[in-house]
VOVOPA-10011 format. One record per residue (C-alpha): residue number from 0; x, y, z; residue in one letter. Coordinates in nm, 3 decimals. Layout:
// residues N
NUM,X,Y,Z,A .
...
This chain:
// residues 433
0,-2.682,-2.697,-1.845,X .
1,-2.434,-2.949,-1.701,X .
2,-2.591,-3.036,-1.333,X .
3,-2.158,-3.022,-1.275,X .
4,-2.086,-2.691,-1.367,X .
5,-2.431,-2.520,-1.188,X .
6,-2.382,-2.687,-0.850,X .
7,-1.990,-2.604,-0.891,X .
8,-1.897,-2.524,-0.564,X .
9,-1.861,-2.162,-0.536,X .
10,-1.613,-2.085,-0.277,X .
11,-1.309,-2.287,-0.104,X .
12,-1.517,-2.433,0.197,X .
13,-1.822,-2.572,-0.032,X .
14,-1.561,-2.818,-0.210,X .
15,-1.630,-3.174,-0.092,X .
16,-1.387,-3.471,-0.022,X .
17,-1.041,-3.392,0.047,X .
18,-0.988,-3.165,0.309,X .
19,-0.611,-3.235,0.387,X .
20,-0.550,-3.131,0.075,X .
21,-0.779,-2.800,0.067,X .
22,-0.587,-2.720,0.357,X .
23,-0.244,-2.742,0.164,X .
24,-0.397,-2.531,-0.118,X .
25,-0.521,-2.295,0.164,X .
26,-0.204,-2.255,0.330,X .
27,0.007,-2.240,0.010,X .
28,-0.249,-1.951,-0.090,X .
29,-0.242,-1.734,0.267,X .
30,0.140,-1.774,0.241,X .
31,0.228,-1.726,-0.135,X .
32,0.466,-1.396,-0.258,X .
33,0.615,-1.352,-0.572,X .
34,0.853,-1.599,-0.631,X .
35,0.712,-1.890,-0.451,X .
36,0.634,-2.200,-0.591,X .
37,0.345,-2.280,-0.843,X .
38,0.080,-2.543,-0.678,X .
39,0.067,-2.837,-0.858,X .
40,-0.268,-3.062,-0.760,X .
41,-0.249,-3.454,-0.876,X .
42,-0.528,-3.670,-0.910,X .
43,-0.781,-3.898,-1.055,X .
44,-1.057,-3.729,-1.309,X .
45,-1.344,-3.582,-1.078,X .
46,-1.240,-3.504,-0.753,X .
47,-1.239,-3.165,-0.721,X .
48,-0.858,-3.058,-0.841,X .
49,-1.034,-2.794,-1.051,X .
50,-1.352,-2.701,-0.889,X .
51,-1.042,-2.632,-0.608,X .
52,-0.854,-2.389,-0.811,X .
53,-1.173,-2.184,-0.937,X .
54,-1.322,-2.201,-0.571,X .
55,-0.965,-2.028,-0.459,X .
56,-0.991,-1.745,-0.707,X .
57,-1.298,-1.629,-0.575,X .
58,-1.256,-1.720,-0.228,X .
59,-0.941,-1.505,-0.252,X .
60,-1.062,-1.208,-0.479,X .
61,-0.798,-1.313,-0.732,X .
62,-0.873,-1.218,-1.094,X .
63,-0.838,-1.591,-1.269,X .
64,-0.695,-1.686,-1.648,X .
65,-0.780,-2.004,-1.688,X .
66,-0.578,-2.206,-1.971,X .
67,-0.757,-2.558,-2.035,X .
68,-0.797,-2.849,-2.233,X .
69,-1.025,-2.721,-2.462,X .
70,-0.785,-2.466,-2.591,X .
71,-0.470,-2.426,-2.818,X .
72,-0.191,-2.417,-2.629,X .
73,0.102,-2.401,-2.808,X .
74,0.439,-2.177,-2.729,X .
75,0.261,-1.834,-2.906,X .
76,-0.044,-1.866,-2.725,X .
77,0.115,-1.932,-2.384,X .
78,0.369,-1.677,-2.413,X .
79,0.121,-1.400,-2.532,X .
80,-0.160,-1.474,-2.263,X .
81,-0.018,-1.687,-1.930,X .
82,0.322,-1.508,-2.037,X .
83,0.188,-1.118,-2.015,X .
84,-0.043,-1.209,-1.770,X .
85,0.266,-1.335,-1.524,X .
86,0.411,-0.989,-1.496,X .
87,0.133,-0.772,-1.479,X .
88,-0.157,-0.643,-1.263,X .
89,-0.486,-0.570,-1.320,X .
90,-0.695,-0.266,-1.393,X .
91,-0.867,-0.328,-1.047,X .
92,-0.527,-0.389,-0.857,X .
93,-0.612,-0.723,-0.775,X .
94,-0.410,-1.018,-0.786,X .
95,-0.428,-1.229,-1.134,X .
96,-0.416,-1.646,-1.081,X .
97,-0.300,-1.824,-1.369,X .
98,-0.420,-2.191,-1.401,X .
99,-0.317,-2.440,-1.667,X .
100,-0.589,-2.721,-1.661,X .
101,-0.483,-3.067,-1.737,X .
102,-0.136,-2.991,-1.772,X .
103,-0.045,-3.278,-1.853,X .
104,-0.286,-3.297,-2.186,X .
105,-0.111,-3.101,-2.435,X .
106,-0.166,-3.243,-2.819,X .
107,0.073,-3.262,-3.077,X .
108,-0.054,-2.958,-3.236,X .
109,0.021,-2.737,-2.875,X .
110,0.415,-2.792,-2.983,X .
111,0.607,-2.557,-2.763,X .
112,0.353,-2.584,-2.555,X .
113,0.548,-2.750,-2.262,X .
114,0.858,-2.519,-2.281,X .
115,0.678,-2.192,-2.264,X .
116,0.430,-2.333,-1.946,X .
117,0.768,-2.380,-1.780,X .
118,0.897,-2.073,-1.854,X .
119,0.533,-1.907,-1.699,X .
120,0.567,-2.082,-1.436,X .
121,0.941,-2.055,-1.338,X .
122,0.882,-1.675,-1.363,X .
123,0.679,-1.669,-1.042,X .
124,0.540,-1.325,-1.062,X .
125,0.155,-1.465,-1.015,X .
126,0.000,-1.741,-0.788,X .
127,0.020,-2.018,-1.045,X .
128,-0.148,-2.400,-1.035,X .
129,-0.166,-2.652,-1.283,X .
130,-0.389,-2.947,-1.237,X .
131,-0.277,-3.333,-1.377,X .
132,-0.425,-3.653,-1.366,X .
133,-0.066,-3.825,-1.383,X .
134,0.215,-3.690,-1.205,X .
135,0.433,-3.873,-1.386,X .
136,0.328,-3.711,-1.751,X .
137,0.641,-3.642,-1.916,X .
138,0.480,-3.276,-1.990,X .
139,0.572,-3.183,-1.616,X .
140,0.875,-3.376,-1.589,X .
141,1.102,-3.069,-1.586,X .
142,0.791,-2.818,-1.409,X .
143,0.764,-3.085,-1.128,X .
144,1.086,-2.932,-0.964,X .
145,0.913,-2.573,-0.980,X .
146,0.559,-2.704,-0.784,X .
147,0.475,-2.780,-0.474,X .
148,0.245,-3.047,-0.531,X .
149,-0.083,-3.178,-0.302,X .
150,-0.192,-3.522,-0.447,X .
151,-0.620,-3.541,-0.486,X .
152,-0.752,-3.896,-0.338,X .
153,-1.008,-4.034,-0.442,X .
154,-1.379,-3.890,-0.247,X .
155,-1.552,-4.145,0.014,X .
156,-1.868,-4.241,-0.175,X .
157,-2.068,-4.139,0.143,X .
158,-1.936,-3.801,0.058,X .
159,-2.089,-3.858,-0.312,X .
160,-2.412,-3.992,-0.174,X .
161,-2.444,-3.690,0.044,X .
162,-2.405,-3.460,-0.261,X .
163,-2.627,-3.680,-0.496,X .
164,-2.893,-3.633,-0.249,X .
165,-2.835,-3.263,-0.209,X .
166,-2.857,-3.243,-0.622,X .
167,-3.186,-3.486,-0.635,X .
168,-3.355,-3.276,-0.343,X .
169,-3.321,-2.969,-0.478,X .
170,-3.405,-3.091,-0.846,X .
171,-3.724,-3.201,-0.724,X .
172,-3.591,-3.559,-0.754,X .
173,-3.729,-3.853,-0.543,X .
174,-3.405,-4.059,-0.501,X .
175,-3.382,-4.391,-0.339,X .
176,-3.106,-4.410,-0.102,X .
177,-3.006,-4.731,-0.217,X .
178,-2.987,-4.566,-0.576,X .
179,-2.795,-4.322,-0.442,X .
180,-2.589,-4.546,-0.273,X .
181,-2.491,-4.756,-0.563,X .
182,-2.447,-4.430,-0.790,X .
183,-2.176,-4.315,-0.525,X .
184,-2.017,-4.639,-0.513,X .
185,-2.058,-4.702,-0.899,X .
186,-1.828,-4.370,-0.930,X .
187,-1.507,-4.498,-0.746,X .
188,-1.440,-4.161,-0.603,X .
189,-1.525,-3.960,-0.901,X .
190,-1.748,-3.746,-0.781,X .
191,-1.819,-3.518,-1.150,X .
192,-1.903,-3.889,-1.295,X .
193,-2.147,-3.983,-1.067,X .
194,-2.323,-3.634,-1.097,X .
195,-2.290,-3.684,-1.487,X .
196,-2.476,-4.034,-1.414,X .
197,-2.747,-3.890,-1.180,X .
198,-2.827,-3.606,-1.460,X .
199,-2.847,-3.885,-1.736,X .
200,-3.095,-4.143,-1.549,X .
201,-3.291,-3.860,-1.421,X .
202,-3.402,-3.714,-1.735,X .
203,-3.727,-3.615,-1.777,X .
204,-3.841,-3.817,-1.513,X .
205,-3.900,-3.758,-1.114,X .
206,-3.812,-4.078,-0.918,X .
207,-3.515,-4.300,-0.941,X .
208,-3.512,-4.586,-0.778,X .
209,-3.249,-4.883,-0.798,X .
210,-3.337,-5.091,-1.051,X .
211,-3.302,-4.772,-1.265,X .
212,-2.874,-4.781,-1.242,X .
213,-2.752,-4.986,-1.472,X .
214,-2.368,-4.898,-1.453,X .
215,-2.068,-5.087,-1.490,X .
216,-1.771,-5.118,-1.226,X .
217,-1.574,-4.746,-1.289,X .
218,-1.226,-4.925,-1.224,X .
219,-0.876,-5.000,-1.389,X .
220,-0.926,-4.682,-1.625,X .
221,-1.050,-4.590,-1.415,X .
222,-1.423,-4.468,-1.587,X .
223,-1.574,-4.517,-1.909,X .
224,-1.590,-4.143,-1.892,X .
225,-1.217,-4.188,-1.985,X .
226,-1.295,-4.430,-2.191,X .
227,-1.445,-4.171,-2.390,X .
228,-1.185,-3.927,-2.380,X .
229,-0.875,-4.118,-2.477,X .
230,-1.125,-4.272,-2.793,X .
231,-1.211,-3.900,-2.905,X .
232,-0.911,-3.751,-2.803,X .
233,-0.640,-3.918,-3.013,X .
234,-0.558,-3.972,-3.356,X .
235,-0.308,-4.237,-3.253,X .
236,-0.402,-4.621,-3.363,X .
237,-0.270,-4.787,-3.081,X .
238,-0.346,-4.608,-2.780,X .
239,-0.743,-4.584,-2.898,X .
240,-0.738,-4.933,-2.997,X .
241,-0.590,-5.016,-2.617,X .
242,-0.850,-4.829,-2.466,X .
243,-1.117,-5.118,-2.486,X .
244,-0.899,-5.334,-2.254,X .
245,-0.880,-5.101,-1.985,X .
246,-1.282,-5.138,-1.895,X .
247,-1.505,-5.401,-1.796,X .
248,-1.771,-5.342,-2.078,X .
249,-1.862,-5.606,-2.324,X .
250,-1.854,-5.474,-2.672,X .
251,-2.207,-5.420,-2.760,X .
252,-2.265,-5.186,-2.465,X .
253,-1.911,-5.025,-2.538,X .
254,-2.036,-4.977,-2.884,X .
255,-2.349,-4.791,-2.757,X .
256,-2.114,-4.553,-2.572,X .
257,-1.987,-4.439,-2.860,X .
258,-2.279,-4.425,-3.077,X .
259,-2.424,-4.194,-2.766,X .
260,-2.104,-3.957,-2.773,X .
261,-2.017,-3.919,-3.109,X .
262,-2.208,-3.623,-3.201,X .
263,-2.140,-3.455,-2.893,X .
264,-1.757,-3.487,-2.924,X .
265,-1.747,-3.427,-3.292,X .
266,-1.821,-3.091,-3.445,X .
267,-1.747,-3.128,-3.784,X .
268,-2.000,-3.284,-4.051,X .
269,-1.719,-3.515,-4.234,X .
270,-1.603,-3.619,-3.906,X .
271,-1.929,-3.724,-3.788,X .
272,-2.023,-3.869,-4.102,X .
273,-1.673,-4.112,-4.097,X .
274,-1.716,-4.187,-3.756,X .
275,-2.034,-4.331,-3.763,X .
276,-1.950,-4.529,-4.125,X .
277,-1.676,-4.673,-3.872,X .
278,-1.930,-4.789,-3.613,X .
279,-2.182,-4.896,-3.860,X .
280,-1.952,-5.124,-3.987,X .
281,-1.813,-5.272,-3.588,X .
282,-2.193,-5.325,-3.579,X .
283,-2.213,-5.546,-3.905,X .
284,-1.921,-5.731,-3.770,X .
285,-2.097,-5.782,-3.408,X .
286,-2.390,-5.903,-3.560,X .
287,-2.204,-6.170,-3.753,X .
288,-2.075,-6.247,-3.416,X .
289,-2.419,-6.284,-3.210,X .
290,-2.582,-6.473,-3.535,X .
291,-2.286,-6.685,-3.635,X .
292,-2.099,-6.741,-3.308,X .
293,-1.777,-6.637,-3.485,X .
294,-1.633,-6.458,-3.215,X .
295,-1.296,-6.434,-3.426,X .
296,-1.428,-6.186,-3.569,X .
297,-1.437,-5.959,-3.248,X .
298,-1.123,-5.792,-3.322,X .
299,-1.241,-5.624,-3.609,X .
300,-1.522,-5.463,-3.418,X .
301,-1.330,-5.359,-3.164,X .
302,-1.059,-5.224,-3.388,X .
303,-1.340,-5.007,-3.604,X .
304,-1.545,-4.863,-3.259,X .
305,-1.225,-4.770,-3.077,X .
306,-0.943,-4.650,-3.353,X .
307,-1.157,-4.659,-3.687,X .
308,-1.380,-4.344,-3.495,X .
309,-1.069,-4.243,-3.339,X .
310,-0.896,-4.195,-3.677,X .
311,-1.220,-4.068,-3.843,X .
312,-1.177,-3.693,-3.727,X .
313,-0.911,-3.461,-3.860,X .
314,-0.774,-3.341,-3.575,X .
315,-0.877,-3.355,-3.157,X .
316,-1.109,-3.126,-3.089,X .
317,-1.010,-2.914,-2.770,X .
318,-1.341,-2.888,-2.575,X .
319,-1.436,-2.984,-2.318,X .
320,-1.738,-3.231,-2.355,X .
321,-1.988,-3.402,-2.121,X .
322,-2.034,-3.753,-2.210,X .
323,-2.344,-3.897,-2.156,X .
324,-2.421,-4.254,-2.060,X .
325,-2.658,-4.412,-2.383,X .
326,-3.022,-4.272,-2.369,X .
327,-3.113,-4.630,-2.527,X .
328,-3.018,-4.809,-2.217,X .
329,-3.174,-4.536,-2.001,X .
330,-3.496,-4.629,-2.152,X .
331,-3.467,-4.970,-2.146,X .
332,-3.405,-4.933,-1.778,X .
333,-3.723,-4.664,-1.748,X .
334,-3.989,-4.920,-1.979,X .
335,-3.833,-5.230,-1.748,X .
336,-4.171,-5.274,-1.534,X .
337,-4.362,-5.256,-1.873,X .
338,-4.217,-5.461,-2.078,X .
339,-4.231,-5.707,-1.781,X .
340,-4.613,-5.657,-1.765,X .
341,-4.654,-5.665,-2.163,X .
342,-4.477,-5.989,-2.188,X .
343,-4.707,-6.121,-1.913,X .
344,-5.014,-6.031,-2.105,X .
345,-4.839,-6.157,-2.402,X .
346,-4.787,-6.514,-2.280,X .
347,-5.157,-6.505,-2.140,X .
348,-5.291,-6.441,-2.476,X .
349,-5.035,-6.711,-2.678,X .
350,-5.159,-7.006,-2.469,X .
351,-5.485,-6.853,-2.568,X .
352,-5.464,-6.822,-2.940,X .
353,-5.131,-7.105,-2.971,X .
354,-4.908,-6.863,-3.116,X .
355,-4.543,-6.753,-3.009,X .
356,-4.515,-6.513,-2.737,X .
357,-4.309,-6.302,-2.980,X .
358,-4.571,-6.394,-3.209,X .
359,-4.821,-6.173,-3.035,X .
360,-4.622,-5.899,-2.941,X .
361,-4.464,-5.830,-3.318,X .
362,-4.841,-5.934,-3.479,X .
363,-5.125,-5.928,-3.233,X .
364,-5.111,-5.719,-2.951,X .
365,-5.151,-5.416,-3.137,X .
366,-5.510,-5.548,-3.267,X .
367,-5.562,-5.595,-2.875,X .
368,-5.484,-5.268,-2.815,X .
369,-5.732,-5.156,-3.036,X .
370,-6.014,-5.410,-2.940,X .
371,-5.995,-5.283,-2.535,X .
372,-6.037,-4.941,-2.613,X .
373,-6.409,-5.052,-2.654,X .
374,-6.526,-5.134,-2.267,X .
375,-6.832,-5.379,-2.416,X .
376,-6.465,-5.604,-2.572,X .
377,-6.250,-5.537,-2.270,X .
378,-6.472,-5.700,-2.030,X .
379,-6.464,-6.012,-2.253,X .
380,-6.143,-6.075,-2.365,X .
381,-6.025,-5.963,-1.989,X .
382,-6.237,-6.279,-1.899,X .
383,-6.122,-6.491,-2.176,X .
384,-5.769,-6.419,-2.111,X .
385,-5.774,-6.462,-1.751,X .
386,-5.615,-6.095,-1.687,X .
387,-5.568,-5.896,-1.389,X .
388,-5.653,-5.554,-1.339,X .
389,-5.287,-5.431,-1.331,X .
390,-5.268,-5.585,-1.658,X .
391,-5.608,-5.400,-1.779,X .
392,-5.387,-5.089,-1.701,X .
393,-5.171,-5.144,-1.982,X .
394,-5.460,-5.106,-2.255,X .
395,-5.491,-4.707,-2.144,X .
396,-5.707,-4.780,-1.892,X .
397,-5.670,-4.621,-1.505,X .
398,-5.661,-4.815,-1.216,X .
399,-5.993,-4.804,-1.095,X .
400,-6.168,-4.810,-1.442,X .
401,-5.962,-5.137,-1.511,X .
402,-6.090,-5.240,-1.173,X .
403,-6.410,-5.228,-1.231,X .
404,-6.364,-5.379,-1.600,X .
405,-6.185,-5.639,-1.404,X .
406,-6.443,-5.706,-1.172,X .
407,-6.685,-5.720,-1.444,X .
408,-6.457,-5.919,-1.632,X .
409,-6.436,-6.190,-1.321,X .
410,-6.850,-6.209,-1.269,X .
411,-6.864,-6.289,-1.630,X .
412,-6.617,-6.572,-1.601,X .
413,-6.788,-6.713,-1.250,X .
414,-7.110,-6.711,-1.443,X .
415,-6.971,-6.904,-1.755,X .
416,-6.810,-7.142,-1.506,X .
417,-7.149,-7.184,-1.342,X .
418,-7.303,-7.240,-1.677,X .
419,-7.025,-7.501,-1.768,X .
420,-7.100,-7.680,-1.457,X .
421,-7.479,-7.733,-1.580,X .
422,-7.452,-7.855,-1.912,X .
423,-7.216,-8.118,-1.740,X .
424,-7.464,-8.183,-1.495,X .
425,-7.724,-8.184,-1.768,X .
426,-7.493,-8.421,-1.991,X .
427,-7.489,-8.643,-1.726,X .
428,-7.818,-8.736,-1.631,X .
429,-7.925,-8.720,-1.989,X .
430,-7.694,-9.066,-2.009,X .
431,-7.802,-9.250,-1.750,X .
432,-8.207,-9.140,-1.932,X .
């Protein structure tokens, strides 16, 4: 389960960030009759326009029909649902709250789609809010006149830190403030992003500390969560193939963005199938780039990872779907200390043996592994190799059985320095004999 949609805040006063604005939507609620106004709420992805509207219905007892993104909306549908829906009561008696999510994200295939929200909403019979990320959508350029509108800022990341912490504490998490801290600030207000990022770096694991966040600047698009989107949700050349412009990622970890999302976007087998042929072949092309320094060639991988996936599906799928930041960096980040600690060892061992650091790591090490699982051989090579008992640790050892193989290990070179010392001593007399 999405760590956004189960600590979803449940009524009106557990929404965080905005509270000028909550107390527009409150007022406009207490205060609403048939006939008034629907509520339009602008803003940024994230910050609580939606969570707002579903907190209202149940803060208010108000039945809710919810029309969003992930649904065909075309002129039928609206009229038969949102349309009925407008004019009539419940079975309970209670009051029914219409809510068109994203209004301003309809698809080609929602035609009609536009006309018959407008005539929903122009009806008035039923507390009505639609939710937009651009106020300026040409979707809601005639429904504008019909909404009172409350504009969404961004959320303080102190107010994101706060939650983070309140997520991580009650997942059991040990957080690091300053990991924390730069997850907030990572999120530029976007509060469902930065939860998204805390439930990706957190996986299957129980501290996070700050060398663990790895994220890029979520500016100008202002995420690479909407990155995401505008790839996977258009079938139009040009706007996927702008999308890569509008973030600060280089293209290889762009590229593993995708890769990571694909699947969970895509439903259908040819779709997934063509979309990956398209990234497999922005990968051939970046590989000529990092091997060949023919960075020319850049535009074609950017063209196949942005539109060439974009183009690879039949039609937009209308889900909603929680993209995930790449499990390969994750781990990357996770194995850091290790791979720091194996490529110690490693270097140890090549001015040992006078081979390649690489050398042992792709060829040798794995013999070492195999040769310290013996005690009477880990002693020995510990003292041949000079290593440390942190380093012991790594051959599957714990940390006080490679202490005392390291203090084993040190005796053993002490008393072959001692010896060494002799036979020079020994040498030397014997020349002056």
């Amino acid at each position: 389960m999405q760590w956004t949609e189960e600590y979803a805040p449940g009524l009106l006063e557990d929404v965080v960030g905005n509270p000028s604005a909550l107390d527009a939507v409150t007022k406009w609620a207490d205060s609403w009759k048939p006939g008034a106004k629907a509520l339009l709420l602008v803003g940024g992805p994230g910050i609580g326009k939606t969570a707002t509207a579903l907190a209202l219905a149940r803060t208010k007892n108000w039945d809710l029909l919810e029309m969003n993104s992930s649904e065909q909306r075309n002129k039928a549908i609206i009229q038969r649902t949102a349309g009925l829906a407008s004019v009539s009561t419940t079975f309970s008696g209670n009051r029914r709250m219409i809510l068109f999510d994203e209004a301003d994200g309809l698809f080609r295939n929602d035609r009609g789609g536009t006309t018959a929200m407008l005539d929903v909403v122009k009806g008035g019979a039923s507390p009505i809010i639609l939710t937009a990320n651009d106020a300026y959508a040409k979707q809601l350029a005639t429904i504008k006149k019909y909404c009172d509108k409350v504009v969404y800022k961004k959320v303080h990341y102190s107010t994101i830190k706060k939650t983070l912490a309140r997520i991580a504490e009650d997942k059991g998490i040990n957080a690091d403030p300053a990991a924390l801290e730069s997850l907030a600030k990572n999120a530029c207000g976007d509060l469902k992003a930065a939860i998204n990022d805390l439930q990706a770096l957190s996986e299957g694991r129980k501290e996070l500390t700050e060398e663990d966040i790895m994220l890029t600047d979520r500016d100008r698009m202002d995420n690479i969560f909407n990155a995401m989107r505008a790839v996977f949700k258009t079938t139009d050349f040009k706007k996927a193939r702008g999308v890569f412009d509008t973030v600060r990622e280089d293209p290889d970890l762009f590229l593993k963005w995708v890769d990571e999302n694909i699947p969970r976007e895509y439903e259908d087998k040819e779709d997934i199938a063509n979309a990956f042929k398209e990234l497999a072949r922005a990968d051939v092309y970046y590989g000529r780039i990092r091997r060949r320094q023919s960075w020319s060639l850049l535009k074609y991988t950017i063209d196949l990872m942005t539109a060439g996936v974009a183009l690879s599906k039949k039609e937009p799928y209308h889900k909603f779907t929680p993209y995930s930041f790449p499990q390969f960096i994750s781990l990357l980040s996770r194995s850091k200390a290790k791979r720091g600690l194996r490529d110690g060892i490693a270097m140890k061992i090549s001015g040992k043996i006078h081979a390649s650091k690489k050398e042992v790591i792709q060829h040798y090490l794995y013999y070492y592994m195999e040769l310290f699982s013996q005690e009477r051989y880990a002693v020995g090579l510990s003292a041949f190799f000079g290593l440390e008992d942190k380093e012991i640790e790594y051959f599957g050892y714990t940390a006080a059985k490679a202490k005392k193989i390291y203090e084993k290990a040190d005796e053993l070179h002490q008393k072959e320095i001692a010896e060494s010392l002799v036979d020079r001593n020994q040498s030397s007399l014997a020349s002056f004999s």
